[in-house]
Steps between C-alpha positions, in 0.01 A plus 500: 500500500532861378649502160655847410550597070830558489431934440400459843805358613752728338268837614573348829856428473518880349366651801710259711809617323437886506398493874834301569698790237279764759636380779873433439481894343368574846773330670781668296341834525517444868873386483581814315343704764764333730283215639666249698507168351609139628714248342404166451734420820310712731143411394612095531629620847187676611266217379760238725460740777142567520380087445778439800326755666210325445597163597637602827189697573255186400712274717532737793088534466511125522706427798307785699135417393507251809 
């Protein structure tokens, strides 16, 4: 078992939290520079899409492979 002092810990939940604030400034400097985004609609509709795509494909692999 790896026991951590708890300095250890919070460094690393400091660096986790100013990576995560580097990226979301990334994002919305992106945005501002007129980057498309996608709603939470259209991402649930893409992941739906692409595992039926998926699905299909592993099943048609299946019926063929004889």
């Amino acid at each position: 078992m790896n026991i951590r002092s708890s300095a250890a810990i919070c460094q690393n939940y400091r660096e986790n939290m100013l990576q995560l604030r580097k990226e979301l400034l990334a994002v919305e400097e992106d945005r501002l520079h007129g980057s498309k985004g996608y709603s939470v609609d259209e991402v649930a509709a893409r992941m739906r899409h692409a595992i039926w795509e998926a699905v299909t494909h592993e099943t048609a692999v299946k019926t063929t492979a004889f």
